[in-house]
MIZAZA-216103 format. One line per 2 residues: number of its first residue (from 1); for each residue x, y negated, z negated of C-alpha. Coordinates in pm, 1 decimal. Each point is the difference from the previous one (the first is absolute). Layout:
% MIZAZA-216103
NUM = X Y Z ~ ...
//
This chain:
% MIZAZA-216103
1 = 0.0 0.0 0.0 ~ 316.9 -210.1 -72.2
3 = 119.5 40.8 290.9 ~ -276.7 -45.9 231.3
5 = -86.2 -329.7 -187.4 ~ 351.4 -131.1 37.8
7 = -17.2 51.1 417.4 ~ -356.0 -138.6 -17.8
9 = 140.8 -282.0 -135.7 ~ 259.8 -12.9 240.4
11 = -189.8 49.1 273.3 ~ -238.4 -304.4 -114.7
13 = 313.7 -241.0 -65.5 ~ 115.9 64.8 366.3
15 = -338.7 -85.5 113.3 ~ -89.3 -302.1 -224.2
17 = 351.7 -139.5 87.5 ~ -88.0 64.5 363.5
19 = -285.4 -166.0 -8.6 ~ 111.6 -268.5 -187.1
21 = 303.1 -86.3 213.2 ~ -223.6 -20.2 320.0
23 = -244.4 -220.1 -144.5 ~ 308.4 -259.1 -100.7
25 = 156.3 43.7 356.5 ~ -360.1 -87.8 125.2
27 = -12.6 -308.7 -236.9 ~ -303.4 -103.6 -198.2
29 = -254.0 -342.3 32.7 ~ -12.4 -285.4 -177.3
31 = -312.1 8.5 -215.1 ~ -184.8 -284.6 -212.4
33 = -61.2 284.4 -278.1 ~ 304.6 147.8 -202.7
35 = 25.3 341.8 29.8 ~ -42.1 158.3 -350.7
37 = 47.3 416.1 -79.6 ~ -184.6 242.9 -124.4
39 = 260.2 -32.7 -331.9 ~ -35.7 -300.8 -90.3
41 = -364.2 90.7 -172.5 ~ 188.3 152.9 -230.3
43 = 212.7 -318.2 -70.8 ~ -101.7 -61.8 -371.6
45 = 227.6 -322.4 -123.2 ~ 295.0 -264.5 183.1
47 = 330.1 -55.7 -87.7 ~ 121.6 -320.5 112.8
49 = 445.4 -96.7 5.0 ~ 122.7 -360.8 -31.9
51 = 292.3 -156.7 80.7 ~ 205.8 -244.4 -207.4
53 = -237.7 -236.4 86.3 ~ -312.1 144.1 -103.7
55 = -120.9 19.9 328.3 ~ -166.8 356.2 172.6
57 = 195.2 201.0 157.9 ~ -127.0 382.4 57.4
59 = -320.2 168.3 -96.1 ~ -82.1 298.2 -94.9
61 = -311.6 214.5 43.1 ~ 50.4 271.2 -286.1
63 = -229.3 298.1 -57.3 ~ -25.1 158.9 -340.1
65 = 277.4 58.8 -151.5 ~ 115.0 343.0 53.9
67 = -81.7 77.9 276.2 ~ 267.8 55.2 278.6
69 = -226.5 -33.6 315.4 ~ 326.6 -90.8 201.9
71 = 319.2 99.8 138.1 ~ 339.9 -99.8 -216.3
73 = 152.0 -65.3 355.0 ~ -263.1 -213.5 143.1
75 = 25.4 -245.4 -327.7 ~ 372.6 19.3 26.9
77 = 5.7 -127.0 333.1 ~ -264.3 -278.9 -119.9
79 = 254.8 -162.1 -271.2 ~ 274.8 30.1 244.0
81 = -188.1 -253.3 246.8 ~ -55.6 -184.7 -310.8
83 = 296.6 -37.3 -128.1 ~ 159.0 -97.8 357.8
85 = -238.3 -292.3 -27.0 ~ 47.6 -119.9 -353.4
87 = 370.0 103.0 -20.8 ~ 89.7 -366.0 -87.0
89 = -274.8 -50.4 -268.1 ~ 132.4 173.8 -325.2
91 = -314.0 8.1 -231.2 ~ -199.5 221.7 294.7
93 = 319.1 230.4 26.8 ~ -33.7 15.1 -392.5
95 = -367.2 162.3 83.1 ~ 124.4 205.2 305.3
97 = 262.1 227.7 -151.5 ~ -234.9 274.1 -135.8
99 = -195.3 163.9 218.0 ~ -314.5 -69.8 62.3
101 = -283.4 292.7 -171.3 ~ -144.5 234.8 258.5
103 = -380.7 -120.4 -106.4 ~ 111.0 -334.6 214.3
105 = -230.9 21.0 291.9 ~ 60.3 -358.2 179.5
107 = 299.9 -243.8 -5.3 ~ -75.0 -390.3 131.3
109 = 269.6 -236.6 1.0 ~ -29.1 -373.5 208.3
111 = 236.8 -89.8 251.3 ~ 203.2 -385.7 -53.1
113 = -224.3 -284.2 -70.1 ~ -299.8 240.1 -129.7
115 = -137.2 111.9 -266.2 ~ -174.0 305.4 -44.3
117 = -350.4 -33.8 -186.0 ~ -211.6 221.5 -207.0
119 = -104.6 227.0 264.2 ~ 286.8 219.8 125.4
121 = -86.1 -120.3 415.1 ~ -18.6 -372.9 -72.0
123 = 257.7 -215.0 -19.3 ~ 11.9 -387.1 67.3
125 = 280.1 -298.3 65.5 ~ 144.7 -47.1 -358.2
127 = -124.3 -378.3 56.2 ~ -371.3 31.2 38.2
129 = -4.7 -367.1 11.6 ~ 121.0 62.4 413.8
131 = -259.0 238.8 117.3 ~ -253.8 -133.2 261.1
133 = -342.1 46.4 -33.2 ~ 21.8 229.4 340.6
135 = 300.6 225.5 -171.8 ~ -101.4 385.1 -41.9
137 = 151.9 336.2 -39.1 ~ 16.0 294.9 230.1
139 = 153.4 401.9 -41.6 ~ 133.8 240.2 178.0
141 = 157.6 359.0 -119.7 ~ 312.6 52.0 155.2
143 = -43.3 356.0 -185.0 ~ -242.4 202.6 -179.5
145 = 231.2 -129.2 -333.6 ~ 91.0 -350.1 138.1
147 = -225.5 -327.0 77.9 ~ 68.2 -298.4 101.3
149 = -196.5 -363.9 -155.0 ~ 25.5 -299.3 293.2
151 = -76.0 -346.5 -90.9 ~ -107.6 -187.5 272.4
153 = 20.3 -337.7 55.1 ~ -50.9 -244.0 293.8
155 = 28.0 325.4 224.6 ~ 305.2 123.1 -159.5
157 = 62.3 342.5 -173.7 ~ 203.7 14.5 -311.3
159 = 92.3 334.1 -172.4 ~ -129.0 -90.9 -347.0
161 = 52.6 329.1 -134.6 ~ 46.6 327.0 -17.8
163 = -192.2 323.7 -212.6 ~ 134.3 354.4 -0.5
165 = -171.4 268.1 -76.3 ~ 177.8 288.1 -126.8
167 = -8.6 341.0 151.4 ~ -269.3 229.8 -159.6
169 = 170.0 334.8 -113.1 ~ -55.0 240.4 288.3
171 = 11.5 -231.0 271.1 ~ 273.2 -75.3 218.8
173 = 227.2 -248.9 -71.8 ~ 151.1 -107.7 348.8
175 = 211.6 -240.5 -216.6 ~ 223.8 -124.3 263.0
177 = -299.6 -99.6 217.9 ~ -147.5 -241.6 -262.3
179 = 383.9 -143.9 -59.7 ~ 63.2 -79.4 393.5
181 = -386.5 -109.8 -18.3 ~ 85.6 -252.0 -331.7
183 = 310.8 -129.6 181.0 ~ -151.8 -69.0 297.3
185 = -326.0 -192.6 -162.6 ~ 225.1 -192.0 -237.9
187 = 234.5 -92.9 316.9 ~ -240.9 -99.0 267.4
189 = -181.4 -236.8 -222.6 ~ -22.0 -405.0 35.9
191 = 118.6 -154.2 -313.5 ~ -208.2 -222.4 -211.2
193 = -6.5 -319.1 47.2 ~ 67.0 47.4 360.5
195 = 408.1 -78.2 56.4 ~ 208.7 12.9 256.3
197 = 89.0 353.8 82.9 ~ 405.3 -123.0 49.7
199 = -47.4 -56.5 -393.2 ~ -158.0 355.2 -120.0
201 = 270.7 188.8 -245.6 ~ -148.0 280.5 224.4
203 = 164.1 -125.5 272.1 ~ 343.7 -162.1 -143.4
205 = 54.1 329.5 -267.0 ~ -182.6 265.0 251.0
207 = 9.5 -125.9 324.1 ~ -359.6 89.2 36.0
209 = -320.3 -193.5 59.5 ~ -345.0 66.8 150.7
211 = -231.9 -151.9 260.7 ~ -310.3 85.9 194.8
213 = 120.7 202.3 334.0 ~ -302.4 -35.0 250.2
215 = 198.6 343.2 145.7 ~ -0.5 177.3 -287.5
217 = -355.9 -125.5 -63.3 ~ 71.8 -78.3 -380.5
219 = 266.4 -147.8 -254.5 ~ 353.5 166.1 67.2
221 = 293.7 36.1 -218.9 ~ 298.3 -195.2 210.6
223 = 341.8 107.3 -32.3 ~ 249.1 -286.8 45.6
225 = 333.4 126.0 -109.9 ~ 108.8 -0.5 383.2
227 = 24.7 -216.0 272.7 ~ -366.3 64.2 86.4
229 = -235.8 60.4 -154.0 ~ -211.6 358.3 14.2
231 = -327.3 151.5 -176.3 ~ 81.6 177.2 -359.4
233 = -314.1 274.8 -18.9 ~ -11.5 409.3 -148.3
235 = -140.6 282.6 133.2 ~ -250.2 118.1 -288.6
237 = -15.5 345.2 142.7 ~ 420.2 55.3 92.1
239 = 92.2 -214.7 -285.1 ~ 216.9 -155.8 191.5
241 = 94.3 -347.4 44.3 ~ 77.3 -186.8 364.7
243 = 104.8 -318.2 160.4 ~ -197.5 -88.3 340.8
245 = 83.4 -342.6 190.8 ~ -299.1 -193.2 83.1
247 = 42.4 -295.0 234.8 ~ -288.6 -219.6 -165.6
249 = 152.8 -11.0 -362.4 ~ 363.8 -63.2 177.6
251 = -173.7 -318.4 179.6 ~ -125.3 -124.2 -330.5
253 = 298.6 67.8 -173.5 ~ 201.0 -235.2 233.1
255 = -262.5 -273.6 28.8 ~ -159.2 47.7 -393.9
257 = -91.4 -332.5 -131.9 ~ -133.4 -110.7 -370.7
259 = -330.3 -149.3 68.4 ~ -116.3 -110.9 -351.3
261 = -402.4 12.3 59.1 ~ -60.9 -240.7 -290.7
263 = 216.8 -281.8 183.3 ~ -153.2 -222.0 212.1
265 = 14.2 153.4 389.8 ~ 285.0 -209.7 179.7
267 = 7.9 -130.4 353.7 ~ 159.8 328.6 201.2
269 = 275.7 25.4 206.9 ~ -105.5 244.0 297.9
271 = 270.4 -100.3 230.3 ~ 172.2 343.3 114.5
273 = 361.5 -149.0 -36.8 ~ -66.9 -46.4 -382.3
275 = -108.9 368.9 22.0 ~ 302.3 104.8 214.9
277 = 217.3 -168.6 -290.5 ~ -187.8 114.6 -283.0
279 = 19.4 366.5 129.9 ~ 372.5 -38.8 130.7
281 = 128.3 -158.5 -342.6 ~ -165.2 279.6 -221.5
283 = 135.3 229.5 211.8 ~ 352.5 -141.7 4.4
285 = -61.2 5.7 -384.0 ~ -30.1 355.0 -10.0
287 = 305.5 172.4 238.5 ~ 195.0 -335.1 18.4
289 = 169.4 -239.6 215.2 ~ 108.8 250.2 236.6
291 = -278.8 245.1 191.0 ~ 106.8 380.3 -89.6
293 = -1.7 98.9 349.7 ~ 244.9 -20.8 220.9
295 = 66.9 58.9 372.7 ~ 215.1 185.9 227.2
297 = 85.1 2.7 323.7 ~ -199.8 286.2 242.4
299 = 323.3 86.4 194.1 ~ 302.6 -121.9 -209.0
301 = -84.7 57.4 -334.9 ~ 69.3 -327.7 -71.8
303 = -142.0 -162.7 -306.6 ~ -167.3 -323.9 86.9
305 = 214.3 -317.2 -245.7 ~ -158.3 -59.1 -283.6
307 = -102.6 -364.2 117.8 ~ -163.9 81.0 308.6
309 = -252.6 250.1 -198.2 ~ -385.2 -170.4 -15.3
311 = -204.3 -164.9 -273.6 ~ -164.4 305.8 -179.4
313 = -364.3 -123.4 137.0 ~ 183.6 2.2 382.7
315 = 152.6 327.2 36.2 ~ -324.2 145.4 158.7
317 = 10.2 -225.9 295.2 ~ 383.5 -18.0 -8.2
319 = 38.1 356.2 50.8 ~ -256.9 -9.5 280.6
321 = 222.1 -253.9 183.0 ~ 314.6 151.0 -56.6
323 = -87.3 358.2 136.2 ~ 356.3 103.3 -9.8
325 = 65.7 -2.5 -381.8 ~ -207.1 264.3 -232.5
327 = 4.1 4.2 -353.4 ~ 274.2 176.5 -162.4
329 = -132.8 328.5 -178.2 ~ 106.5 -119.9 -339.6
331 = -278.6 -246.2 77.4 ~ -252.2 202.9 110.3
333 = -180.3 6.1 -278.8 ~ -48.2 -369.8 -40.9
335 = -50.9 -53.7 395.1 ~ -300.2 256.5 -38.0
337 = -152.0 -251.6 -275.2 ~ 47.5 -277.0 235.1
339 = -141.3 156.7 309.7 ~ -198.2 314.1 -36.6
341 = 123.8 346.0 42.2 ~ -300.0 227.5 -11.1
343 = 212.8 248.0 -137.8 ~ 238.6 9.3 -270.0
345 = 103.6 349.9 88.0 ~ 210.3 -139.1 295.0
347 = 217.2 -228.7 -223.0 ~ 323.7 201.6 -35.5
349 = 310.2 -152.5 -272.3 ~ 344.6 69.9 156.5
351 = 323.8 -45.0 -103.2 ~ 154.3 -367.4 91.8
353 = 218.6 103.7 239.6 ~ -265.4 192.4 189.8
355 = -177.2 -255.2 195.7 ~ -402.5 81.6 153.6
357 = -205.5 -127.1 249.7 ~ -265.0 -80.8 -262.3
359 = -352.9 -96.3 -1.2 ~ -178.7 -141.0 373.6
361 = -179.9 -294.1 -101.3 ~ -362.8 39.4 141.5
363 = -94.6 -280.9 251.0 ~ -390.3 7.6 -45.0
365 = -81.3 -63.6 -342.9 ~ -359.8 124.6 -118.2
367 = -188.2 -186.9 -294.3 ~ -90.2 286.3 -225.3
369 = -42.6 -164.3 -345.1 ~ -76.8 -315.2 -140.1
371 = 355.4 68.2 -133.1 ~ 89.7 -93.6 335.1
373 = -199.7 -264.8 128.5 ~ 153.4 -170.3 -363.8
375 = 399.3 35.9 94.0 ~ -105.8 -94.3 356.9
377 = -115.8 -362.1 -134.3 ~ 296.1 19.1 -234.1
379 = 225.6 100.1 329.2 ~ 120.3 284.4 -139.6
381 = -58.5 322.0 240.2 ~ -120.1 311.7 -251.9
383 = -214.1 236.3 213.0 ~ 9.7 302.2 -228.3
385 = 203.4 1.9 -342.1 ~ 36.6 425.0 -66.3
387 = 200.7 154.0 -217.4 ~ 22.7 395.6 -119.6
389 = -168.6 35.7 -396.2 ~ 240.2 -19.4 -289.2
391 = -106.3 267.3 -227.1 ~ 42.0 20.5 -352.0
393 = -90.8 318.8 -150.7 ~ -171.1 3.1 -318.1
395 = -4.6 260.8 -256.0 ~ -290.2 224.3 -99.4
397 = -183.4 -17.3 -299.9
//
């Protein structure tokens, strides 16, 4: 009997965790009701940490005590999100050493600026004083044991907070899911007050930020450790995490202007050469004075001198007049960002002293994106910006 229940219980695990990894790969709505589990009618009193300043900081939903409802792991992975948020605030470290008793069925903690209110979903700008009349609160699981609160304000979504649930004993756990699913919620988020993204710690400790992709069709994790920028996302059901270029969020991350929408709306500039130098100086600002690209001659070999190379927003157009010179395959790489290789597979890295006819430089370029149409008014030429997946594989639970 031991034995079967053990590989029933297996059996349902595999399943549950199954079925709970394709409903996170699938995503979940945004709802105007909080979701709220079976569990949490058996949630009998609150406990409620403060910081040095007296001010809420996590909630919890307890049942009565005794009863260990939950898994030890699931609770341990709670308090380590915890304390990776409060590491800098001693008293709440004070009140995360222990761990945390298995008849703790929900976990609610705000994000910065918020405070998190009596009920473990709600949670409000710590000055109330701010809030319009209009302001209101939205949810959406990321999980079944992690929700997201929005505030919303003049059109804008906030992450206001976040509740856990902690996994019921018996149920799968799919741990690393809800950790790539917490990173990425905490990541992609606008910061309140709105700020300019250049200014997020994200960004300056991380080199991460997030913005609405119309390709993606939703808020996307941006990596921006590199040169260019790419899409940050995880495979719920591999468990694996990849990098995919996507010209739109490249665009934006070369043109990306502050646009405070309390300030008064200025007179704009739509001239293209004050886009052509916007786009050309931020670009300058990322890979330098000096285009990483260089030149060689089709027949000779010959590396073309260093001052007859052109501007970084020219070497489209240059290349098509100078039909003798190809990029050097060092350069591929960065010529195919430029100009468009539909695919990356046909970008071969020699050795220096090997040199390659490289990449042909198509003649008719096609508008396939808005991506495009954007770097064409910028007069930059990016037709399609591919690169292979960076995968990072991620451990089991």
């Amino acid at each position: 009997m031991t034995v079967l229940s053990t590989l029933f219980s297996t059996i349902y695990k595999k399943i549950d965790g199954a079925n709970k990894q394709c409903a996170m790969e699938h995503g979940y709505p945004v709802a105007s009701i909080p979701y709220c589990p079976k569990i949490l009618a058996q949630g009998t009193y609150k406990r409620i940490l403060f910081n040095a300043q007296n001010a809420p900081k996590v909630l919890l939903i307890m049942a009565p005590d005794g009863a260990e409802l939950v898994d030890p792991k699931s609770l341990a992975f709670i308090q380590e999100q915890l304390r990776n948020a409060y590491q800098e605030q001693p008293t709440l470290m004070q009140h995360l050493e222990d761990p945390f008793p298995r008849n703790t069925i929900a976990v609610s903690f705000p994000m910065f600026n918020f405070s998190v209110e009596s009920s473990f979903h709600e949670f409000w700008p710590v000055n109330k004083t701010e809030i319009p009349e209009n302001a209101y609160l939205t949810y959406q699981l990321q999980s079944e044991n992690l929700q997201l609160t929005y505030y919303n304000e003049n059109k804008i979504q906030y992450l206001a907070g976040v509740t856990f649930f902690p996994v019921l004993n018996g149920k799968a756990k799919c741990i690393e899911n809800d950790r790539a699913a917490f990173r990425i919620a905490t990541g992609i988020t606008e910061p309140y007050p709105l700020q300019d993204r250049n200014l997020w710690l994200k960004k300056i400790r991380q080199h991460i930020y997030g913005r609405y992709c119309s390709v993606a069709g939703k808020r996307i994790l941006i990596d921006c450790e590199d040169v260019y920028v790419r899409h940050w996302d995880f495979n719920h059901i591999t468990r694996e995490w990849f990098k995919e270029a996507c010209e739109e969020c490249l665009v934006d991350s070369l043109t990306y202007k502050f646009v405070d929408p309390k300030a008064e709306p200025a007179k704009e500039k739509s001239t293209s050469s004050v886009l052509e130098q916007q786009a050309e100086a931020r670009f300058q600002e990322l890979v330098g004075n000096d285009p990483p690209v260089y030149f060689t001659h089709r027949e000779t070999g010959e590396r073309l001198p260093k001052e007859s190379q052109p501007k970084i927003t020219e070497i489209a157009s240059w290349i098509m007049e100078n039909p003798d010179y190809s990029v050097h395959c060092h350069s591929a790489l960065f010529q195919k960002f430029l100009n468009g290789e539909p695919d990356p597979k046909k970008v071969m890295m020699v050795d220096e002293e090997v040199q390659c006819d490289d990449l042909e430089v198509h003649e008719k370029e096609e508008i396939v994106s808005l991506g495009t149409t954007l770097l064409e008014e910028h007069k930059i030429s990016l037709i399609n910006l591919l690169e292979d997946f960076d995968v990072i594989p991620s451990s089991s639970d």
